[in-house]
C-alpha atoms as a printed R data frame, in Angstrom:
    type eleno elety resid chain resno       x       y       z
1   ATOM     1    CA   UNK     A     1 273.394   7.915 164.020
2   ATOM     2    CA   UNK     A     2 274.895   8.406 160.502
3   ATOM     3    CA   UNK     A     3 272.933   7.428 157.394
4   ATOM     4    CA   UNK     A     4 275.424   5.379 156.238
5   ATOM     5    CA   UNK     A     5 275.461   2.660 159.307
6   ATOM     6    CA   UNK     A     6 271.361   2.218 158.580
7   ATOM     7    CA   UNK     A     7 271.221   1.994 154.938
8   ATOM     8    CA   UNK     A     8 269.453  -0.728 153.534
9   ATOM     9    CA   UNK     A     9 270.396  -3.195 156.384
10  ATOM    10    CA   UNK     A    10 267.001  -5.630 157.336
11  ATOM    11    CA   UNK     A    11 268.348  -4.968 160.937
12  ATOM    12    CA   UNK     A    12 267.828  -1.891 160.569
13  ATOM    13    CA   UNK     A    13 264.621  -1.744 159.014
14  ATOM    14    CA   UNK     A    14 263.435  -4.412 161.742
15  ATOM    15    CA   UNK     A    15 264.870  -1.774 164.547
16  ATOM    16    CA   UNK     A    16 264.379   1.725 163.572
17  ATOM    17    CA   UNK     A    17 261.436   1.839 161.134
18  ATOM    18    CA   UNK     A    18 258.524   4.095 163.001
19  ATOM    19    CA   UNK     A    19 256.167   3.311 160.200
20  ATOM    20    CA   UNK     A    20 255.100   0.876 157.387
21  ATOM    21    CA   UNK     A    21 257.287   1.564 154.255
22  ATOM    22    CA   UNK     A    22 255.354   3.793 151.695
23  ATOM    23    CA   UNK     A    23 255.634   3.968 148.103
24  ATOM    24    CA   UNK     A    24 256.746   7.124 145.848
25  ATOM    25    CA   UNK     A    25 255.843   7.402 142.297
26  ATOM    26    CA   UNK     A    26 257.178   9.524 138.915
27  ATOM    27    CA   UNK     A    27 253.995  12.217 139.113
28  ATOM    28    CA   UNK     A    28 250.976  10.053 137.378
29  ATOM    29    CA   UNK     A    29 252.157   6.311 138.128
30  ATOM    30    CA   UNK     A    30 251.489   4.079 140.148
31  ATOM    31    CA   UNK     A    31 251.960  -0.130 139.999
32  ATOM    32    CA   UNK     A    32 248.746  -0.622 137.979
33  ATOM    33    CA   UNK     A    33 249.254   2.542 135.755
34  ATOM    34    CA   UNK     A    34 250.929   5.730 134.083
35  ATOM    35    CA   UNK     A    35 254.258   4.012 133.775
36  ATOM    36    CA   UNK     A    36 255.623   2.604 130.370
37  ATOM    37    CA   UNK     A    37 257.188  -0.644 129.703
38  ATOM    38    CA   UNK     A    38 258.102  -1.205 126.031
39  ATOM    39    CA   UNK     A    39 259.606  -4.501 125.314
40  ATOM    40    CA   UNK     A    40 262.626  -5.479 122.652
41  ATOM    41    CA   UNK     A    41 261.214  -8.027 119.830
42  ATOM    42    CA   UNK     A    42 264.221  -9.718 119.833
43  ATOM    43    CA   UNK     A    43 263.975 -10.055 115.550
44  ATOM    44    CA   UNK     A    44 267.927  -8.806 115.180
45  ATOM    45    CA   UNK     A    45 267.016  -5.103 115.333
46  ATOM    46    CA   UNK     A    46 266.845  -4.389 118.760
47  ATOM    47    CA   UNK     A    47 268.763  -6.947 120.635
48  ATOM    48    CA   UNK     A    48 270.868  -4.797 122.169
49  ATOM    49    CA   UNK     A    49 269.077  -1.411 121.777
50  ATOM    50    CA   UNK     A    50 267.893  -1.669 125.926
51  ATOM    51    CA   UNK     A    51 269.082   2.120 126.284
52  ATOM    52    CA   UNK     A    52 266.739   3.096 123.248
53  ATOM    53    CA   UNK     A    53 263.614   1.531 125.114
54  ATOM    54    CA   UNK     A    54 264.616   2.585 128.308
55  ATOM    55    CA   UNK     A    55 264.684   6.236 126.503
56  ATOM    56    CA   UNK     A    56 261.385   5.644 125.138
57  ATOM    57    CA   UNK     A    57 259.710   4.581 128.259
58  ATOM    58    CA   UNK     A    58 260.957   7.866 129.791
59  ATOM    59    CA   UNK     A    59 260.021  10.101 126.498
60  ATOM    60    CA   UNK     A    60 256.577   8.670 126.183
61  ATOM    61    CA   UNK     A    61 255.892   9.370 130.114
62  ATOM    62    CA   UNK     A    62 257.349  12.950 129.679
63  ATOM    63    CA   UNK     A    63 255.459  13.987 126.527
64  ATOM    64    CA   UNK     A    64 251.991  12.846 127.918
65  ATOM    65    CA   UNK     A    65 252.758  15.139 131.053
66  ATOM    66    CA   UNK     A    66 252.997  17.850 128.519
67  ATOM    67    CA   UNK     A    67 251.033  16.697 125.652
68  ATOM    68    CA   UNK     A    68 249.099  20.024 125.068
69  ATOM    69    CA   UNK     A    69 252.494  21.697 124.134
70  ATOM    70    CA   UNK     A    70 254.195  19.634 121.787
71  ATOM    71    CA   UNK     A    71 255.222  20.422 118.460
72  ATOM    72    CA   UNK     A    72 252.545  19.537 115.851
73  ATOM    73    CA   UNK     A    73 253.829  15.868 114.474
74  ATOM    74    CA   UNK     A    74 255.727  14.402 117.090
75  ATOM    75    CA   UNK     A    75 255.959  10.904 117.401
76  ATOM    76    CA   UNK     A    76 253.844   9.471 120.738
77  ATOM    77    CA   UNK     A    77 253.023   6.359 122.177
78  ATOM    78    CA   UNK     A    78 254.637   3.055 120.411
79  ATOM    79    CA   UNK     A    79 255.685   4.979 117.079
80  ATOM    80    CA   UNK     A    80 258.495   6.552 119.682
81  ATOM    81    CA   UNK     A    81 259.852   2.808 120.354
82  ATOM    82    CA   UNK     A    82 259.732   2.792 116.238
83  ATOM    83    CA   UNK     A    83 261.630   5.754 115.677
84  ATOM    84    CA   UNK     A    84 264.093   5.066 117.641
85  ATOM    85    CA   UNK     A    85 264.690   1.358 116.132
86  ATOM    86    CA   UNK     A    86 264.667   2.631 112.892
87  ATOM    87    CA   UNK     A    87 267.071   5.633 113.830
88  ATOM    88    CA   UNK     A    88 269.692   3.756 115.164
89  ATOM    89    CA   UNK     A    89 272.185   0.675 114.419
90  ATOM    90    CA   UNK     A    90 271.426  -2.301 116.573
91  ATOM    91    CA   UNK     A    91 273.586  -1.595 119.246
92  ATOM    92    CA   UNK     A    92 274.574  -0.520 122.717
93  ATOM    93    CA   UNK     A    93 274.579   3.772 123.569
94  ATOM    94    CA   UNK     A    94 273.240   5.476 126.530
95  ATOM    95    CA   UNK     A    95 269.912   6.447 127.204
96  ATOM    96    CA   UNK     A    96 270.733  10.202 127.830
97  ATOM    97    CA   UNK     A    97 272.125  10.154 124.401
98  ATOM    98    CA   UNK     A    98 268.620   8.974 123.451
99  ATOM    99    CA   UNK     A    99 266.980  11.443 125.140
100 ATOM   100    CA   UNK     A   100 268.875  14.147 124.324
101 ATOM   101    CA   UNK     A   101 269.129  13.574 120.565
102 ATOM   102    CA   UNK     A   102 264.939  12.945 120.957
103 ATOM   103    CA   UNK     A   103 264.686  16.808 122.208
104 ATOM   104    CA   UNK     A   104 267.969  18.436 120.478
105 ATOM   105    CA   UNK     A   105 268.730  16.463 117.771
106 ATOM   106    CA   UNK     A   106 272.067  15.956 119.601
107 ATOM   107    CA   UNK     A   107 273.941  13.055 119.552
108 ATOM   108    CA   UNK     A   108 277.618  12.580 120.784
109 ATOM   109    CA   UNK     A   109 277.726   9.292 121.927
110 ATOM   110    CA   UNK     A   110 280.879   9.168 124.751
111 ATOM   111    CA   UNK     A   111 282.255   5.260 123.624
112 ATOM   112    CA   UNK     A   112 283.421   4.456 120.492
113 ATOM   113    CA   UNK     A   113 281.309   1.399 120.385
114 ATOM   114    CA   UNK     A   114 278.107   3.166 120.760
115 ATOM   115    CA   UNK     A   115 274.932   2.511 118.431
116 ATOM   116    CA   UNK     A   116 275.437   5.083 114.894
117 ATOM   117    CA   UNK     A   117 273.334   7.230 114.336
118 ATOM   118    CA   UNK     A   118 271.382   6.053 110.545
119 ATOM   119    CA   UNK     A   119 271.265   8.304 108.099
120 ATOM   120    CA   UNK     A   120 268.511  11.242 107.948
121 ATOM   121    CA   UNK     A   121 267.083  10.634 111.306
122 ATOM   122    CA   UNK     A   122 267.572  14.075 112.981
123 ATOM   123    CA   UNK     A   123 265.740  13.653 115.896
124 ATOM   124    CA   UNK     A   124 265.284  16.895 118.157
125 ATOM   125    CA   UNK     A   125 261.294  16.742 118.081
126 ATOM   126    CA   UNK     A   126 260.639  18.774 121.244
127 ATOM   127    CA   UNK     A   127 263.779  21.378 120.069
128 ATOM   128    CA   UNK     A   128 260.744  23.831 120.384
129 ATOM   129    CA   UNK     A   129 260.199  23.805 123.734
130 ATOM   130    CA   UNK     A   130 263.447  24.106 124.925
131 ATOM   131    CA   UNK     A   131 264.473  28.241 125.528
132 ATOM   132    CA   UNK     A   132 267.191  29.223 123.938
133 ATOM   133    CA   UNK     A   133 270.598  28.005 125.316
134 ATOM   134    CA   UNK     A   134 268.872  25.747 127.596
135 ATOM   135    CA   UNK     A   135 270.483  22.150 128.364
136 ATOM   136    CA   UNK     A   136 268.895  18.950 129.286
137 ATOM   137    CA   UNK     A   137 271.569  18.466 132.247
138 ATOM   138    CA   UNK     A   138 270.984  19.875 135.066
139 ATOM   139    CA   UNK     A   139 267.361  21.278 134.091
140 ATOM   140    CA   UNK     A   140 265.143  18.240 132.780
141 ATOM   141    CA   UNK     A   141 268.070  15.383 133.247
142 ATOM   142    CA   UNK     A   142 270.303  14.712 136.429
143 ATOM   143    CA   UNK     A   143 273.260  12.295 135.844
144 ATOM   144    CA   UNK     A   144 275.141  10.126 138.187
145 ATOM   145    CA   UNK     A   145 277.918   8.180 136.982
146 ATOM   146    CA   UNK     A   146 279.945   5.669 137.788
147 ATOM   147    CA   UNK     A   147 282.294   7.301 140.139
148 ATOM   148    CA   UNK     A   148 279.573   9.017 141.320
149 ATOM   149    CA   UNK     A   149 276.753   6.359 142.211
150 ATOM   150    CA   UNK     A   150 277.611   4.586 146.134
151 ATOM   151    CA   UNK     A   151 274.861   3.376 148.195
152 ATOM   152    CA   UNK     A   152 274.047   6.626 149.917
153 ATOM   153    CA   UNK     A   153 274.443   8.736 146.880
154 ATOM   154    CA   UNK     A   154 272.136   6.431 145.027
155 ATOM   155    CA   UNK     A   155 269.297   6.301 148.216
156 ATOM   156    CA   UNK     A   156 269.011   9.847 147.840
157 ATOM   157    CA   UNK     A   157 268.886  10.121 144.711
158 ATOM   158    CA   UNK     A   158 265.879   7.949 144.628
159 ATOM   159    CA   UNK     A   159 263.524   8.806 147.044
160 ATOM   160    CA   UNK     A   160 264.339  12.833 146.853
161 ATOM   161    CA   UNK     A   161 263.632  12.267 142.836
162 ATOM   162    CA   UNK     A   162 260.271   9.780 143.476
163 ATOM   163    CA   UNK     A   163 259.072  12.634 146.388
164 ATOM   164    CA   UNK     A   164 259.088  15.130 143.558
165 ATOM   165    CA   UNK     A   165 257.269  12.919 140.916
166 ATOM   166    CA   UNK     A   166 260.566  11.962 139.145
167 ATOM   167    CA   UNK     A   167 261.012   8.987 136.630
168 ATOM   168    CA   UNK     A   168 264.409   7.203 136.369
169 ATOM   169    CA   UNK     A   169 266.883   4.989 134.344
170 ATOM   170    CA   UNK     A   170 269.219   3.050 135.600
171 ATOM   171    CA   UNK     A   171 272.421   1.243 134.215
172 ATOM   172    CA   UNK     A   172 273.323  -2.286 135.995
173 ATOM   173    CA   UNK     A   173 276.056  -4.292 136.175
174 ATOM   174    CA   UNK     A   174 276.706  -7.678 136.674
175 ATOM   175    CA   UNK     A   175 278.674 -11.057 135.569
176 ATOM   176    CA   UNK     A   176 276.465 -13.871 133.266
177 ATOM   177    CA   UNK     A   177 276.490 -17.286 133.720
178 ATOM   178    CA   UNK     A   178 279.314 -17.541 131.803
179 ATOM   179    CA   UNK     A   179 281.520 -15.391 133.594
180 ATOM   180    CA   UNK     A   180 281.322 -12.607 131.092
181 ATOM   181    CA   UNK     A   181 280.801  -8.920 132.338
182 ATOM   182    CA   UNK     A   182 277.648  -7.918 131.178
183 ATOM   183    CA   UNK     A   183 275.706  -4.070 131.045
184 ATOM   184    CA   UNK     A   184 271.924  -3.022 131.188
185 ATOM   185    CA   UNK     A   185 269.248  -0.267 131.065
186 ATOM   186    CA   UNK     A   186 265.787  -0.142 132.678
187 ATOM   187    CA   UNK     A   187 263.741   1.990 134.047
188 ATOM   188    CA   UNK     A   188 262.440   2.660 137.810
189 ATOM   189    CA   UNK     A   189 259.024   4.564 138.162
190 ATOM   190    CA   UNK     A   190 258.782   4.600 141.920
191 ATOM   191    CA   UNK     A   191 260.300   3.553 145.397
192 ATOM   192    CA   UNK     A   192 259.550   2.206 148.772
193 ATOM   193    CA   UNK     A   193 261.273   3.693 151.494
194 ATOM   194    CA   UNK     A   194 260.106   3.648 155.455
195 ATOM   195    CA   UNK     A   195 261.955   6.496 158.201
196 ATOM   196    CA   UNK     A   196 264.033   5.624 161.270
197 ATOM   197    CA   UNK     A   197 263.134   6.861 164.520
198 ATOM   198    CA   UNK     A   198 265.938   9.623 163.900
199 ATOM   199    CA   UNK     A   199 263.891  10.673 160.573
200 ATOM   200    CA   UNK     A   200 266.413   9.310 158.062
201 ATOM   201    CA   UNK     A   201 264.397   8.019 155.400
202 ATOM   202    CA   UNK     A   202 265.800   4.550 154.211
203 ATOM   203    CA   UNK     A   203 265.345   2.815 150.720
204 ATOM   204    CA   UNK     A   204 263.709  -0.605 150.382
205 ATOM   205    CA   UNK     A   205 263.418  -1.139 147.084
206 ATOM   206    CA   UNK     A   206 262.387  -0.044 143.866
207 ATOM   207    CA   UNK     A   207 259.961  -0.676 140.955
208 ATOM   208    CA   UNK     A   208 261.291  -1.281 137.851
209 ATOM   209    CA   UNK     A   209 260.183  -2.059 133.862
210 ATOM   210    CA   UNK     A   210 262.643  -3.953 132.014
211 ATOM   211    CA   UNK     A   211 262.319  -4.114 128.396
212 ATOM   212    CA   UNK     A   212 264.468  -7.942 128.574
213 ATOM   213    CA   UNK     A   213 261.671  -9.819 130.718
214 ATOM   214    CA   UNK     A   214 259.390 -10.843 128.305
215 ATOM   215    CA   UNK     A   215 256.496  -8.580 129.998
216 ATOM   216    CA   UNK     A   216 254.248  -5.591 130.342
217 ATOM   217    CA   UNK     A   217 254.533  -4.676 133.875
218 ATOM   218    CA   UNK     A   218 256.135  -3.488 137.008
219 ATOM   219    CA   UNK     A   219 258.475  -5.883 138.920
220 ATOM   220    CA   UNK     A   220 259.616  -4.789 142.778
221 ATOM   221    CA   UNK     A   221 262.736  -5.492 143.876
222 ATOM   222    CA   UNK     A   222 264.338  -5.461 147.102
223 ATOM   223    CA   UNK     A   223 267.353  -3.272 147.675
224 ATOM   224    CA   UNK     A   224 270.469  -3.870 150.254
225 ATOM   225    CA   UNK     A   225 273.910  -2.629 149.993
226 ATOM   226    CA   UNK     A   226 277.267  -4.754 148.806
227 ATOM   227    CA   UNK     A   227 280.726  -2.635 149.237
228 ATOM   228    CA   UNK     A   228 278.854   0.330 149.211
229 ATOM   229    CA   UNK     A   229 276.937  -0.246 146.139
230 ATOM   230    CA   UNK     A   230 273.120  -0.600 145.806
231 ATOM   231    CA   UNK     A   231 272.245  -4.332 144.434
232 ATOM   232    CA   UNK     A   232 269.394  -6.667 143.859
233 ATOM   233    CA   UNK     A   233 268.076 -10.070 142.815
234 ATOM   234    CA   UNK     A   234 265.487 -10.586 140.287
235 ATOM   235    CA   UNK     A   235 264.600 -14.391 141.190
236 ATOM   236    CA   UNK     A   236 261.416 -14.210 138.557
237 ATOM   237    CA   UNK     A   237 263.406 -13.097 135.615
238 ATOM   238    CA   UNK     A   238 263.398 -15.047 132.859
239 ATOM   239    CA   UNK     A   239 267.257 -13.697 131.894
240 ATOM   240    CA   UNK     A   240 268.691 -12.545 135.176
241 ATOM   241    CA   UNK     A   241 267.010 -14.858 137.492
242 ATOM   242    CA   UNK     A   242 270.214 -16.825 137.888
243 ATOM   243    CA   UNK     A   243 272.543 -13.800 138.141
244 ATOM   244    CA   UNK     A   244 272.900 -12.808 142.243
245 ATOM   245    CA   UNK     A   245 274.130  -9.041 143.147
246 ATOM   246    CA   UNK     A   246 272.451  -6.931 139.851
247 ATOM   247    CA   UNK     A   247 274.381  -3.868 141.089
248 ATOM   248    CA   UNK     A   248 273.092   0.000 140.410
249 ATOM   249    CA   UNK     A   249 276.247   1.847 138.693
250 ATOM   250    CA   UNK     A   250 274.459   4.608 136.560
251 ATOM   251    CA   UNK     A   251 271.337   6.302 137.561
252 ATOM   252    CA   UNK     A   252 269.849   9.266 135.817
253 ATOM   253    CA   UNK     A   253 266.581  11.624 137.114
254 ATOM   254    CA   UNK     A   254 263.978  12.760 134.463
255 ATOM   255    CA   UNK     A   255 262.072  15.615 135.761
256 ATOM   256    CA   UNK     A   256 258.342  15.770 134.884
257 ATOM   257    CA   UNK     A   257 257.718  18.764 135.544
């Protein structure tokens, strides 16, 4: 049986599953703790600065992992969420820009229409610990993109990141209320996945932190696949609880380790 006629299917699950779905976590979470969930204030400075949070969230968990090595000075905790607001315009990026500009100093946004950069920020706190010549991607950071990102891809992705204590962002995609294509960033700090009696393992869904809903806290969604493309509802959201089909279209691995 190919993995691709079992993903994310309920039939499936109902037929093939040999064992109760379990739960993987980034290394030190799980749903009542070690994961980070900064929220936007919504005051006109970080409206649309989702990809800076979702950064932050990620940075924060990395740098406690390693907290006995960083550089003497470092923002930690909620003064990360604050550097970042006060670094950067009030406007969409990417959160690998984030990150990458938080360790190198780097920051080469790929859309025109990407938050600027503010004067005299210069980011690259953990510069240090990075050997010489060493990049993010492919080391610490593993993108998928767009043309990149299908169901399958995406399943994999997941639970072989989650298995090896892994935190993630994701981008989503999906069309308001008001018929207007719309973009977003959040985080995912572990999965649920169960194995079919042919030991593919199969996602169920994922936990995420979403810096839009209002919250401190985990929310776990269920997965399932449309045209080949990981989506989910989010019934409880305050925002998206209206939108049907939130679909996964970016996903990027932070390694802890």
């Amino acid at each position: 049986m190919k993995l691709s006629t079992i993903l994310i299917t309920l039939a499936a699950v109902a037929a093939t599953a040999t064992a109760e779905p379990v739960d993987a976590w980034a290394r030190g979470v799980c749903e009542q703790s070690g994961w980070r969930d900064f929220n936007k204030s919504f005051n006109g400075k970080d409206d649309l600065q989702c990809w800076a949070i979702t950064a932050a969230n990620l940075i924060d968990w990395w740098q406690e992992l390693h907290a006995d090595t960083l550089p003497t000075g470092t923002p930690r905790g909620e003064e990360i969420l604050r550097t970042f607001t006060q670094s950067f315009a009030n406007d969409g990026s990417d959160p690998d820009e984030g990150i990458s500009w938080w360790f190198t100093g780097e920051y080469k946004p790929g859309r025109d229409d990407c938050a600027a950069l503010l004067p005299d920020c210069p980011g690259g706190y953990l510069k240090s610990l990075l050997p010489p010549g060493q990049k993010l991607l492919r080391t610490l950071l593993t993108q998928m993109r767009e043309e990149q990102v299908t169901a399958e891809s995406a399943t994999k992705a997941l639970i072989d990141g989650a298995q090896k204590g892994a935190a993630f962002w994701i981008g989503v995609s999906y069309t308001s209320p008001k018929g207007r294509p719309a973009m977003h960033s959040l985080n995912v700090w572990g999965v649920k996945y169960d194995t079919t009696e042919d030991g593919a393992q199969q996602l169920c869904g994922i936990w995420i932190a979403d810096s839009d809903d209002y919250k401190t806290g985990l929310t776990y969604v269920a997965l399932k696949s449309e045209d080949n493309m990981l989506v989910f509802d989010c019934p409880e959201h305050p925002i998206y609880g209206r939108i049907p089909g939130i679909k996964i279209d970016t996903l990027t691995r932070l390694d802890g380790f």
